[in-house]
MITOR-296989 format. One record per atom (N, C-alpha, C): residue in one letter; y, z, x. Coordinates in steps of 0.05 Angstrom, whole numbers, plus 5000, padded with zeros to 4 digits. Each point is the difference from the previous one (the first is absolute). Layout:
MITOR-296989
aYZX
...
//
This chain:
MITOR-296989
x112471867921
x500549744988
x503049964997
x500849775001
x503249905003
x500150054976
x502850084988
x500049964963
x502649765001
x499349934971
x501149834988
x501149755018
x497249865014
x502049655005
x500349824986
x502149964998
x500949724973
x498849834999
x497150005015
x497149674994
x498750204989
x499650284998
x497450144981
x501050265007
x501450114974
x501550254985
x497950124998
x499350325006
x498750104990
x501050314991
x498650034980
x501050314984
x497450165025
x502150334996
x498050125015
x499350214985
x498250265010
x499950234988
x502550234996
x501149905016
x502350155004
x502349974966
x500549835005
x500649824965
x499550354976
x496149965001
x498950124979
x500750314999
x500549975027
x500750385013
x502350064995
x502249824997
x502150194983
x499549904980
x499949894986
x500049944964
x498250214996
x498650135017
x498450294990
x501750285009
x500949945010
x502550225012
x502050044975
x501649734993
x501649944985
x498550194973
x498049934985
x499650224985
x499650305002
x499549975021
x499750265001
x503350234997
x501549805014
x502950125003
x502549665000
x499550104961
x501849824999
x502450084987
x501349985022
x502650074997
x501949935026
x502749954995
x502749855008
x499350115031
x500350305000
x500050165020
x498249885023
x497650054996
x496449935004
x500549665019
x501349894972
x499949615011
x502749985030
x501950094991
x502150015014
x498749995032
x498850214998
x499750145031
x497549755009
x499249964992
x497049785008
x500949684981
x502149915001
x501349754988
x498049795024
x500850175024
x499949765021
x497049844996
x497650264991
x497549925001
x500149794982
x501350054971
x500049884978
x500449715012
x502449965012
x500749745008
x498549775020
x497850255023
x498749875017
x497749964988
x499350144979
x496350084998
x499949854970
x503149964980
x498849914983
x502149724985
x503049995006
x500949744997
x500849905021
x499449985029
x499949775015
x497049854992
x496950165004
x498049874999
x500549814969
x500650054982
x500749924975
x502449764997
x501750015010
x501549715002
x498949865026
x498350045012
x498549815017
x498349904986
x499450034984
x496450044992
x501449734974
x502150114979
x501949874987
x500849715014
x500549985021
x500649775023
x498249824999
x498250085012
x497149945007
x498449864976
x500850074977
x498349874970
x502049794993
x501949955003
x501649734995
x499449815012
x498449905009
x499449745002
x497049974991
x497450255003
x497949944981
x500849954966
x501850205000
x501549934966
x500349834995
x502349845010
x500449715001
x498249824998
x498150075010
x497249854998
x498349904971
x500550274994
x498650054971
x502149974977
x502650045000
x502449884983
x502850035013
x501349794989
x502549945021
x502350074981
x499050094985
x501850114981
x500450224994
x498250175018
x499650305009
x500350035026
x501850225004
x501250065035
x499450415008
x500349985017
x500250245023
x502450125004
x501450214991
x502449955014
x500050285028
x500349965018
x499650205015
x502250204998
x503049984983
x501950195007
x499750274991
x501150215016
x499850204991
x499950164976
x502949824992
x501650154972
x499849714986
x498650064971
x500749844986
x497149715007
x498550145012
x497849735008
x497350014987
x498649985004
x496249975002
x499150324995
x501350165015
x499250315006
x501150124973
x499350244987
x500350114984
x501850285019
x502450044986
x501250295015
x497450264998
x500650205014
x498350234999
x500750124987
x502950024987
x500850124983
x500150124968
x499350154993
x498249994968
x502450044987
x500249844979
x501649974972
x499350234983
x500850295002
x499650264981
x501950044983
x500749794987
x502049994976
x499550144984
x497549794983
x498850134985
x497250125003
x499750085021
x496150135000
x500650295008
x497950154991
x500350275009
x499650055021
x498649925017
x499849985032
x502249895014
x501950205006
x502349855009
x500050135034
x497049955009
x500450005034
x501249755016
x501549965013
x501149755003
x499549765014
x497450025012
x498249805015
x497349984990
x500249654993
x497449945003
x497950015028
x497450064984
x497950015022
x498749765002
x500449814998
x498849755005
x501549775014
x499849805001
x501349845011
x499649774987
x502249814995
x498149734979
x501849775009
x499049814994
x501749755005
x499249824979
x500749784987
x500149954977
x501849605010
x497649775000
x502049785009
x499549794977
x502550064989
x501749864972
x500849675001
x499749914977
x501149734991
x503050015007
x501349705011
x501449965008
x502250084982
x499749874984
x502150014972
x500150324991
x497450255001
x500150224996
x500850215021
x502249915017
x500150175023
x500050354998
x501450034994
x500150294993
x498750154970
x497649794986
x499250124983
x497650105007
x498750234995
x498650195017
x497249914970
x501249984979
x498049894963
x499549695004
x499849925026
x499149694994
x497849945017
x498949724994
x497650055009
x499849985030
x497850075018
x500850075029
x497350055013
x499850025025
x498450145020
x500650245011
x497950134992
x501150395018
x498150135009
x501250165023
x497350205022
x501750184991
x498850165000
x500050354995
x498750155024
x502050065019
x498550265019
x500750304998
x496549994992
x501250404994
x496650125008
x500750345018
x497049965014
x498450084973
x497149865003
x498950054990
x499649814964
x501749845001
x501549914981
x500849725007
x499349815015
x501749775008
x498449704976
x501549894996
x499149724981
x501749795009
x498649734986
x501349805002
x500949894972
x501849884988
x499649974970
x502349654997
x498749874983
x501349804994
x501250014969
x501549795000
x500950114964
x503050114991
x499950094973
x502350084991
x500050324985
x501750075011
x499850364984
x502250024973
x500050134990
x501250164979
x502249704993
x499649794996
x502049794992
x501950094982
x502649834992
x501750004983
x498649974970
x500850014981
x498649994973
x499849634998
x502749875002
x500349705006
x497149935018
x499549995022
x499150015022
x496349894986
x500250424992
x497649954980
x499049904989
x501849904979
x499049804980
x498949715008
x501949935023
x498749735013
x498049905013
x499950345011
x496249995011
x497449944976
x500850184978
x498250014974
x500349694992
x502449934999
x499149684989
x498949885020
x500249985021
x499349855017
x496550014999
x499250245000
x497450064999
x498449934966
x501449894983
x499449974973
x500149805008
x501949835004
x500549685013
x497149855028
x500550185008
x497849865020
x497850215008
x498850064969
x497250105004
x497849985018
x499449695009
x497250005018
x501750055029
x501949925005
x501850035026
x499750324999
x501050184992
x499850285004
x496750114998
x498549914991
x496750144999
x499149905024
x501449705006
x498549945031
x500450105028
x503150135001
x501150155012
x498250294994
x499950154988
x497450154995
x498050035014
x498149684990
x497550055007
x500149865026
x502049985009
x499349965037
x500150235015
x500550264982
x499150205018
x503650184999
x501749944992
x502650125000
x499650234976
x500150224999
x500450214987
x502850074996
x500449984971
x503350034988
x500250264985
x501350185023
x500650244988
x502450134991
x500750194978
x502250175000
x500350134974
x502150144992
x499550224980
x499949754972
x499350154983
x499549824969
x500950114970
x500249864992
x501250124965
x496449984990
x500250164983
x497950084983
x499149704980
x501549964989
x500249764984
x501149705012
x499649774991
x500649735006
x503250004993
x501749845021
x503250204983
x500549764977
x502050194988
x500949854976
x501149635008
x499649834980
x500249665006
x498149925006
x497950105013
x496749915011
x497749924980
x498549975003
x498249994974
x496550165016
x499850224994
x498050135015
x498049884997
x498349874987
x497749875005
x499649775024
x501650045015
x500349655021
x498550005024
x498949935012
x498450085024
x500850165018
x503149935006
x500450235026
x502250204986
x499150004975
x500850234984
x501050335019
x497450085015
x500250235010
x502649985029
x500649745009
x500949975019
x503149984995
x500849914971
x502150084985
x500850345000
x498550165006
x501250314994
x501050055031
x499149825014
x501650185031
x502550095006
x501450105005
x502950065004
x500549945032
x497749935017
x501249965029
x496349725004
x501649935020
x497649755013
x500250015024
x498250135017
x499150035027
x497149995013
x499950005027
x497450095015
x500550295014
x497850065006
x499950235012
x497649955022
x501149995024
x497649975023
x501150255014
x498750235007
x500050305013
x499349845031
x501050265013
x499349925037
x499750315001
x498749985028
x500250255022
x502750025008
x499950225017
x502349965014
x499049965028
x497150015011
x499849835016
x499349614995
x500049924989
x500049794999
x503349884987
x501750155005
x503750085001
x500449945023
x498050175021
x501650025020
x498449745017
x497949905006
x498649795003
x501949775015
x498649875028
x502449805001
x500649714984
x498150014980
x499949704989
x501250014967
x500950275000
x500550044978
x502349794982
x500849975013
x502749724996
x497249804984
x499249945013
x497249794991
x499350074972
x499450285003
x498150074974
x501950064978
x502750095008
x502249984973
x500449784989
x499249815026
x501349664985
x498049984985
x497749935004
x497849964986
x499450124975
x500950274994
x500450124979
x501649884981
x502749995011
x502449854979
x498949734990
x498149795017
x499149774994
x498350054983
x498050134996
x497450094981
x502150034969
x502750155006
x501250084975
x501649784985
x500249755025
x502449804999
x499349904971
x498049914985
x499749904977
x501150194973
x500450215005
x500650084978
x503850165003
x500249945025
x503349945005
x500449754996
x498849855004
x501749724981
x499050054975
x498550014984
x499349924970
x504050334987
x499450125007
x502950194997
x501749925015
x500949915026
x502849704998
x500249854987
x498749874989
x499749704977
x500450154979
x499150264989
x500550134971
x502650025006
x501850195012
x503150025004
x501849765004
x498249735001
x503149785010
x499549995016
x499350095024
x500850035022
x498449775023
x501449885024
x498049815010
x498650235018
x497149775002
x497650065020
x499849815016
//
């Protein structure tokens, strides 16, 4: 099979075969010597693929983009931040891309579309992670503010997940209907894949369609931040 033509990108197995390598021997030494695979097997298919979703994106919001560049774009570095974690091996094993509000270019805490490829491990996820405390608060009102708007988003089938405080946070009033939806600390989906249906040629198709299923609850969190949709 041809890889990667710029009308239909496709990820291969090869991709999953070093990100399993990569753990196994992760280290400077290990990557150095097999960079090239890294580059052929896992960020060329990946800023094509990045390429390739900017104009379904567009489709679904124009106020959300693709950026294909290397440094500084759509792609997440491989590089792991071991500042502070005790695992200070220096490569990530996954691969992620993450495509951000216009206005949030380089904020990685705002709300967004993201694939996660890792074997055994691949998802699609819409939403917002670990927000600013600010950030936070505007989702909670927002969702106090426009109660039946957030339950209907809900009950069309969107599952809003992420870690939670024990209690309703302080300013809230716990008895309120989406009381429990008040304790979240993150607002996302989680749709899991194969990694053959990764590697699949229509997969471009089925990511878009994914992000669109999620699109309603990336706008109701653009409209909470200010932000246009």
């Amino acid at each position: 099979m041809e890889r990667n033509k710029p009308s239909q990108p496709c990820f291969h197995e090869s991709l999953f075969q070093f990100l399993h390598e990569l753990s196994v021997h992760n280290d400077r030494e290990w990557f150095h010597a097999h960079k090239t695979r890294f580059e052929s097997d896992v960020k060329e298919p990946m800023l094509a693929f990045i390429m390739a979703f900017s104009e379904p994106l567009q489709r679904i919001n124009k106020h959300y983009f693709a950026d294909p560049r290397p440094v500084g774009g759509s792609m997440f570095r491989i590089f792991r931040d071991a500042r502070f974690s005790k695992d200070k091996s220096p490569y990530k094993t996954n691969v992620g891309a993450q495509f951000r509000h216009r206005e949030c270019t380089r904020d990685v805490h705002s709300p967004g579309f993201y694939l996660h490829l890792e074997p055994g491990q691949c998802f699609v996820s819409t939403g917002l992670w670990h927000p600013d405390p600010e950030s936070l608060r505007k989702v909670r009102e927002r969702i106090v503010a426009h109660g039946k708007a957030w339950r209907a988003l809900q009950n069309s089938g969107i599952e809003v997940l992420g870690d939670a405080l024990k209690r309703v946070p302080q300013g809230f009033e716990p008895g309120q209907p989406c009381a429990e939806d008040l304790k979240l600390k993150d607002f996302y989906t989680h749709m899991p894949l194969t990694d053959r249906e990764v590697c699949a040629p229509d997969f471009l198709e089925q990511f878009t369609e994914a992000c669109r299923r999620g699109a309603p609850l990336a706008a109701f969190l653009t409209k909470a931040l200010e932000l246009p949709w």
